[in-house]
C-alpha positions as CSV (number, residue, x, y, z in Angstrom):
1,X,-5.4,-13.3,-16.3
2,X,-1.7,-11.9,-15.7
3,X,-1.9,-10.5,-19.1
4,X,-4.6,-8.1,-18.0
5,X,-2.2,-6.2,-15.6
6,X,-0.3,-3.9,-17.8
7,X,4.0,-3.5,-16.9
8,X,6.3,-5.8,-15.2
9,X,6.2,-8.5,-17.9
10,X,9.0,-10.0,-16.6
11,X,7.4,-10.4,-13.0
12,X,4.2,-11.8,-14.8
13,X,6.1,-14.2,-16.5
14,X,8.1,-15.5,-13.5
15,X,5.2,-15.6,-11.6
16,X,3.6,-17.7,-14.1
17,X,6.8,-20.4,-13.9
18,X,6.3,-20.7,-10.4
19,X,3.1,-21.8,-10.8
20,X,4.1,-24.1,-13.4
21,X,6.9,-25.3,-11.2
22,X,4.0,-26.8,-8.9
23,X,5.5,-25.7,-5.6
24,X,4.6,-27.5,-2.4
25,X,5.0,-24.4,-0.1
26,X,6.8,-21.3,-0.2
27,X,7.4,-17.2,0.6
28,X,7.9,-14.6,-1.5
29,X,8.7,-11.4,-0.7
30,X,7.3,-8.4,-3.7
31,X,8.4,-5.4,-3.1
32,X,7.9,-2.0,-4.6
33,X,7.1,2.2,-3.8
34,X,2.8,1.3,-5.5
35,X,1.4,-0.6,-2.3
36,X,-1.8,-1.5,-4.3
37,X,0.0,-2.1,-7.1
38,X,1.7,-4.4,-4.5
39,X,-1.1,-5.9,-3.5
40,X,-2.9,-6.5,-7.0
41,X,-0.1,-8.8,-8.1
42,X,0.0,-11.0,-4.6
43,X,-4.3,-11.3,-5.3
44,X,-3.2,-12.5,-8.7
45,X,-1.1,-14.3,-7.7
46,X,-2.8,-15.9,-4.9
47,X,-5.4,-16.6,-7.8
48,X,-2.9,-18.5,-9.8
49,X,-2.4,-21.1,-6.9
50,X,-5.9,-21.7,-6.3
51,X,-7.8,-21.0,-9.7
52,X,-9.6,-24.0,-10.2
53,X,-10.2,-23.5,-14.5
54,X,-6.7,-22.3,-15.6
55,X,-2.9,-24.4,-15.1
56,X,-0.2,-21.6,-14.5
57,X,-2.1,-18.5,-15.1
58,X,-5.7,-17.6,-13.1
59,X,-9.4,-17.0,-15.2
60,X,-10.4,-14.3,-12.7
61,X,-14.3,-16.2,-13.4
62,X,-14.0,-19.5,-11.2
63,X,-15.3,-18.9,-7.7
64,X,-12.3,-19.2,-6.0
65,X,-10.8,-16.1,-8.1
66,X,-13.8,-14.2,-7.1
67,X,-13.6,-14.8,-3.6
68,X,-10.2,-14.4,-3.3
69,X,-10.5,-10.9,-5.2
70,X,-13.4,-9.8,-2.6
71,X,-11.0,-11.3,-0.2
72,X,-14.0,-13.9,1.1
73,X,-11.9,-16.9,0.1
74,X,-11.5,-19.5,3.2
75,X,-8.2,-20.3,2.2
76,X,-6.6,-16.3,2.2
77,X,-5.9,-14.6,5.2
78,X,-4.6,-10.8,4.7
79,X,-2.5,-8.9,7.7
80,X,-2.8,-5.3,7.7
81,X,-1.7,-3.1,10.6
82,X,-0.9,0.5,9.7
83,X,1.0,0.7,13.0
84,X,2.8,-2.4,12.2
85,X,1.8,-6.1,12.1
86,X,1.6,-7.6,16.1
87,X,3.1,-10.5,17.5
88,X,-0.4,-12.1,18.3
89,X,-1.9,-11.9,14.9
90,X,0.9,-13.9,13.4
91,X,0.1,-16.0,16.5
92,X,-3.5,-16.5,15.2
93,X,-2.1,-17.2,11.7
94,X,0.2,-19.8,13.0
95,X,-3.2,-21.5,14.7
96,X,-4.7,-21.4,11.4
97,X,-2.4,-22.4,9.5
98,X,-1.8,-25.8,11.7
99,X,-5.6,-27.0,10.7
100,X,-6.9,-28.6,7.4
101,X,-7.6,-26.0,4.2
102,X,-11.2,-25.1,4.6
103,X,-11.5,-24.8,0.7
104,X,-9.0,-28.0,-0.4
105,X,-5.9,-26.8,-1.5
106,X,-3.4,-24.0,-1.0
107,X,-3.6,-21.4,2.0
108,X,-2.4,-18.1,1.0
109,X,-1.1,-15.9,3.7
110,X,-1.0,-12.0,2.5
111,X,1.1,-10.0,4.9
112,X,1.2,-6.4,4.5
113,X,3.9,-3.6,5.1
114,X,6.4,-6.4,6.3
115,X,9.2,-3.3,6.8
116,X,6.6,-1.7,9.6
117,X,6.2,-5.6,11.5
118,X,7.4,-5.3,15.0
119,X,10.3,-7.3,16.0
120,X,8.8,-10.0,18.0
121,X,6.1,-10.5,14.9
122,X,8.8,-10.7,12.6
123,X,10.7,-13.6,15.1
124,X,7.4,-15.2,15.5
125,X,6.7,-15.5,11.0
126,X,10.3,-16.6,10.7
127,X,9.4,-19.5,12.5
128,X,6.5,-20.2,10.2
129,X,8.4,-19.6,6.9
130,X,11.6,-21.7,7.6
131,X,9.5,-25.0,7.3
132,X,6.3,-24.1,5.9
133,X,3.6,-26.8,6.0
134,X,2.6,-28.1,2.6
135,X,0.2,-25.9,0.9
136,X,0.9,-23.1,2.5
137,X,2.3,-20.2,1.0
138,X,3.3,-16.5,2.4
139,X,3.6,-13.5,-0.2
140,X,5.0,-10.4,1.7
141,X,4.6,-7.0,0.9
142,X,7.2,-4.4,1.3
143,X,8.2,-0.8,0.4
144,X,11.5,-1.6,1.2
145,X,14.3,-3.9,1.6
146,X,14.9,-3.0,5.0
147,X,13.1,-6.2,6.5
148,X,15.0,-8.4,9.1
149,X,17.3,-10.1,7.5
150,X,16.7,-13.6,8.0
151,X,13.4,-13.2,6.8
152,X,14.7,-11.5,3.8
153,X,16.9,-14.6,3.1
154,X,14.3,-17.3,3.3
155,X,11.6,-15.1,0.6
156,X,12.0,-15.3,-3.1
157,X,12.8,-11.6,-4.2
158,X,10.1,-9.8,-6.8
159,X,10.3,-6.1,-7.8
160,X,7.1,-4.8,-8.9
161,X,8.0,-1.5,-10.0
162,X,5.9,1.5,-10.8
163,X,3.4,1.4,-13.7
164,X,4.4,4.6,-16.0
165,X,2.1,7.1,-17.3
166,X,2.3,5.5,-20.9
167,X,1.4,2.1,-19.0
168,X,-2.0,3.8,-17.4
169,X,-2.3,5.7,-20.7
170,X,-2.6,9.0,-18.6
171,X,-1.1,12.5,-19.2
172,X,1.9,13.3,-17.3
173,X,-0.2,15.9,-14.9
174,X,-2.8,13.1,-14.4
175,X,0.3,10.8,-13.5
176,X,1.8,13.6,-11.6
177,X,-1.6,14.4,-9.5
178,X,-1.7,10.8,-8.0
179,X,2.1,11.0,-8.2
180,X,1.9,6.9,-10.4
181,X,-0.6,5.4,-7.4
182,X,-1.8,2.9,-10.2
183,X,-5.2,1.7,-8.5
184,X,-6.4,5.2,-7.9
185,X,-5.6,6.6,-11.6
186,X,-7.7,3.1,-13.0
187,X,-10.2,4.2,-11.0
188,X,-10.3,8.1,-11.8
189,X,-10.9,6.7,-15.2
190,X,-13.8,5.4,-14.8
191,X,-15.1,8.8,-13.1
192,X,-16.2,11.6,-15.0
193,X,-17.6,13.7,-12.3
194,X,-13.9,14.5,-10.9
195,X,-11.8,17.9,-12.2
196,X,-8.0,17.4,-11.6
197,X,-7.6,21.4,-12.3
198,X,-10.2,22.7,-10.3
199,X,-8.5,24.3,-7.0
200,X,-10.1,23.2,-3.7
201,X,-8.7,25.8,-0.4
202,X,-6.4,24.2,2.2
203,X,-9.2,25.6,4.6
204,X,-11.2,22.2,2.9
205,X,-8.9,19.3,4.3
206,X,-11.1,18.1,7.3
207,X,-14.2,18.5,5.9
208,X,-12.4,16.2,2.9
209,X,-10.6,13.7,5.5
210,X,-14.1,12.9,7.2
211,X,-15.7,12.4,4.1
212,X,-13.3,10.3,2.6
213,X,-12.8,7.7,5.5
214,X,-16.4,7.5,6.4
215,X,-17.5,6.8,2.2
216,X,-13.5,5.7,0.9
217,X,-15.1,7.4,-2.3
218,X,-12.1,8.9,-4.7
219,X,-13.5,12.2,-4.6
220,X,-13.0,13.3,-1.5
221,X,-9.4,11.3,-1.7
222,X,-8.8,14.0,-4.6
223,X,-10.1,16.8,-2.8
224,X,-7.8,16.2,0.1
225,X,-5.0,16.4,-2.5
226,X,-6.3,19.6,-4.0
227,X,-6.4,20.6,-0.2
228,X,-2.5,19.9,-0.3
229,X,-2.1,21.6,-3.4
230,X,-3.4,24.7,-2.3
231,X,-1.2,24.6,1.0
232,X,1.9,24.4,-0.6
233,X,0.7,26.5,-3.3
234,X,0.2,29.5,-0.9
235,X,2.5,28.2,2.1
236,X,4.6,31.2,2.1
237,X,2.3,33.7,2.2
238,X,0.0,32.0,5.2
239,X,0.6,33.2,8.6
240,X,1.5,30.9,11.7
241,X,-2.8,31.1,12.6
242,X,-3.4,29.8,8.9
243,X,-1.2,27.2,9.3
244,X,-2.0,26.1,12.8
245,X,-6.0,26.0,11.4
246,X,-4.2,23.5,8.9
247,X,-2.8,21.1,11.3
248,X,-5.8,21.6,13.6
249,X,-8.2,20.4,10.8
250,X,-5.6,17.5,9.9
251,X,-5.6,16.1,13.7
252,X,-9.3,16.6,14.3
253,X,-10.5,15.0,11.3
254,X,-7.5,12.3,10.5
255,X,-7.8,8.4,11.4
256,X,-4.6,7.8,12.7
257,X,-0.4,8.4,11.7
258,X,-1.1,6.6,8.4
259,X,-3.3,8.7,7.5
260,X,-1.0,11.9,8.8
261,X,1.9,10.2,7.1
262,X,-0.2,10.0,3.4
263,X,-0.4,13.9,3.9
264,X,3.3,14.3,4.7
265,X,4.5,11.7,1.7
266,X,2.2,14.0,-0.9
267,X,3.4,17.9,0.5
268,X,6.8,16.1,0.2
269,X,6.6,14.9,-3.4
270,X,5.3,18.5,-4.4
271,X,8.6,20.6,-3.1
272,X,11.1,21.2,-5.9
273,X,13.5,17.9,-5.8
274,X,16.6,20.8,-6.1
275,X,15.2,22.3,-3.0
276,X,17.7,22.2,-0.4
277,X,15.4,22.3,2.4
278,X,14.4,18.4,0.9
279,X,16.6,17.0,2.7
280,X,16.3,18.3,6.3
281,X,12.0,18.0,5.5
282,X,12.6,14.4,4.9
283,X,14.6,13.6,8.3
284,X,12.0,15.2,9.8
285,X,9.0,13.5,8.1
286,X,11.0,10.0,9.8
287,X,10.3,11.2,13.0
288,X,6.7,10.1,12.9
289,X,8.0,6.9,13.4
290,X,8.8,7.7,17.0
291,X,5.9,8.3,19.6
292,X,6.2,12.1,19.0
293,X,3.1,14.0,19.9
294,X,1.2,14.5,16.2
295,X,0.5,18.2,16.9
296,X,3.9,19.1,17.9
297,X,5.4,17.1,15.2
298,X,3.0,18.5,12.5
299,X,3.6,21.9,13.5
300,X,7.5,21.8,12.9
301,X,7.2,19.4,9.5
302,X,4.3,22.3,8.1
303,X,6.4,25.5,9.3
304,X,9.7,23.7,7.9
305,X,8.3,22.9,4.8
């Protein structure tokens, strides 16, 4: 039930007047720095249209809940693209969505990191969202605003902001160590084999990057922070070979730039905010966007920092 996610009342309570409101169709657009935070209220919501035991809320028991929360449901279809969202997958959702609802009644269309959707994508889901078909409903997830505008202008705006550490019932170093990631803290909660304190060497991070995308367990996630730690930790007292065993480890081991780019976004969020090397680091953490060759690009962005 919406009551069960703690913060942004007032979101839980809109969100519950639009489903009283009985919509035939429609787009909204939640945006907010938590992703999964991002994503756990469009699955509740997503719920909420297609709970089959509660009106205006979702029971989180009914089979459709379920298989929309293991994300088996006929009815949901969730984009995700790291590198951005392509013009032929909104394609495929356009086929899909022209056809009857496999499970009866609304269609729920989960599109990921809207702000990294390449142009011709973005031109291609406008056309979907100006007349949706009947049932069919698109929830958009941002960390921005910065979105195409038209696309912008036909969503209904939410801002999910950041559970707090009084929300999550943390300390503030707990908090600080997943820097408010709400779905990781819930889950290093339930773990009591995992040491927040306990000081893992930079020399660590591939070792920890393998581990954590073959097994996606939270341990080696909180190693690979440790890792981090450490780095900055002792950054000015490495020497260029440390730090090129660093990146080395980083390339060898990583997935891809979203998995480089986690890196970057925690070293940055551990550098004094009065710095006044912040602002340069950050300009240069933006040129991963471009096609910049990672081990060039890594080498500047960890000698800068």
């Amino acid at each position: 039930m919406f009551k069960d996610i703690v913060s942004n009342d007032l979101v839980k309570e809109f969100l519950q007047k639009e489903l009283d409101f009985n919509r035939k169709a429609g787009t909204y657009l939640f945006y907010g720095v938590d992703n999964g935070l991002l994503k756990r209220f469009a699955k509740a919501f997503a719920k909420g249209l297609n709970c089959s035991e509660l009106k205006n809320d979702f029971c989180g028991k009914c089979e459709n809940c379920i298989r929309i929360e293991s994300e088996t449901h006929g009815d949901l279809e969730i984009l995700e693209d790291p590198s951005g969202i392509k013009v032929d997958s909104i394609r495929a959702l356009a086929y899909k969505d022209s056809i009857t609802s496999y499970e009866g009644k609304n269609k729920i269309y989960i599109i990921n990191n809207i702000e990294k959707m390449r142009k011709e994508a973005a031109n291609a889901l406008l056309k979907m969202i100006e007349e949706p078909n009947d049932g069919s409903f698109f929830i958009l997830l941002s960390g921005s605003l910065n979105i195409l505008p038209t696309i912008k202008s036909r969503s209904i705006l939410i801002n999910i902001k950041s559970q707090t550490k009084e929300d999550l019932e943390v300390s503030l170093d707990e908090y600080s160590f997943f820097q408010g990631k709400a779905l990781e803290i819930e889950k290093f909660k339930e773990r009591t084999d995992i040491d927040l304190e306990e000081v893992s060497s930079y020399e660590n991070i591939g070792e920890n990057l393998k581990k954590w995308l073959d097994t996606e367990d939270l341990i080696y996630k909180v190693e690979i922070y440790k890792n981090i730690r450490d780095f900055m930790n002792i950054r000015e007292y490495l020497t260029l070979v440390d730090k090129s065993y660093f990146i080395e480890e980083i390339l060898k081991n990583s997935g891809n730039r979203e998995d480089i780019k986690l890196i970057l976004d925690y070293s940055i969020n551990l550098i004094d905010k009065k710095s006044k090397k912040l602002e340069e680091i950050l300009e240069i953490k933006n040129i991963i966007k471009t096609p910049i060759n990672l081990k060039n690009y890594l080498t500047i962005f960890f000698n800068k920092i």
